[in-house]
C-alpha positions, 0 to 999 in steps of 0.5 A: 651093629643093629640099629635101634627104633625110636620105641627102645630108645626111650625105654630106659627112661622115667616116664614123663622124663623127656617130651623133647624140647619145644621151640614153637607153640605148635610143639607144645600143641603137638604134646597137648589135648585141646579142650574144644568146649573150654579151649584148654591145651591140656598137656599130657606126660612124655607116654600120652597120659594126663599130669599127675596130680599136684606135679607142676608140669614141666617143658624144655625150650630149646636155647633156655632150658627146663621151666614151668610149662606156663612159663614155658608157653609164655616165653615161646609165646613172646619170642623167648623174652624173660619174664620180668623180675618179680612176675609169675605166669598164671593160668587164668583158666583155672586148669593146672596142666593148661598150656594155652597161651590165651589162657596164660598171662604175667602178673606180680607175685600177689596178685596171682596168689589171690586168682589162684586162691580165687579159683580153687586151685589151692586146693592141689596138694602143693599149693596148700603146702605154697600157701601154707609157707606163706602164711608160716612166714608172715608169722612172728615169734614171741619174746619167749619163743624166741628165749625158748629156741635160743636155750634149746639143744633140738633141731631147728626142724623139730623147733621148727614144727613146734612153733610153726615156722621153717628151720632157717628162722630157727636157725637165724634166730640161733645166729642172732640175725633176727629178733635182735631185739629179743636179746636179753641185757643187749641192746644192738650197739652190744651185738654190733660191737664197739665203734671202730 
């Protein structure tokens, strides 16, 4: 049985699907372009071509799995130490397919929401849909929106769309887990149910 070559192999595969894990920086260095001027590691697909836009670029590590590649540089940076719950790992640098570890740090959720809008960096396709849903969450129905999506025989995207919110509000609202004061002639002792 002939014996295939490493080009065959990978051919049946989508590009950028498998770049091979990394267990040091020196593999991630090894998939990366380093910008002499800015420093930046830029990180390249599995075939050598620049990230596509608007994809988060993406790393297997060996022992962990498939990751962010920010998160990625930055757990192999630190001997595979997790990043601590509630923490997001930011390029500080601004470039989004940066995997230079100096450029990486942890930081709480809003804190890193305010560098990234602070660098341009909403402006990729995904962060202005990130940001979008941020804002879409903080948003609160109105008594008679509320009446309107509990009297409505449309889908919770269609109402969704039309009040500026996701289908799972929509469909809590349905559900009377939220806005349990918007219920008509109730109070929460009535939706509770009696005393046992």
């Amino acid at each position: 049985m002939p014996v295939k070559n490493n080009a065959s192999v990978g051919r049946g595969l989508r590009n950028g699907a498998h770049i091979g894990g990394a267990r040091t920086l020196a593999d991630v260095r090894g998939r990366c372009v380093i910008n002499v001027i800015t420093g930046c590691w830029n990180l390249r697909t599995g075939h050598g071509r620049p990230q596509r836009d608007g994809v988060t670029p993406r790393i297997w590590v060996h022992g962990i799995g498939n990751m962010s590649a920010a998160q990625a540089v930055w757990r192999i940076a630190r001997n595979m130490a997790a990043v601590p719950h509630g923490m997001r790992c930011v390029r500080m640098c601004g470039t989004r397919d940066c995997a230079n570890p100096a450029h990486i740090e942890a930081m709480p959720q809003s804190e890193a929401m305010s560098v990234l809008v602070g660098k341009g960096s909403s402006r990729s396709p995904g962060r202005r849909l990130q940001l979008a849903g941020l804002s879409l969450a903080a948003r609160r129905l109105t008594p008679g929106q509320v009446a309107e999506i509990r009297h409505s025989n449309a889908s919770a995207r269609s109402l969704g769309a039309k009040f500026g919110c996701s289908p799972t509000t929509i469909a809590n609202v349905r559900r009377g887990v939220t806005y349990l004061d918007v219920l008509p002639g109730a109070s929460v002792f009535a939706v509770l149910g009696p005393a046992a």
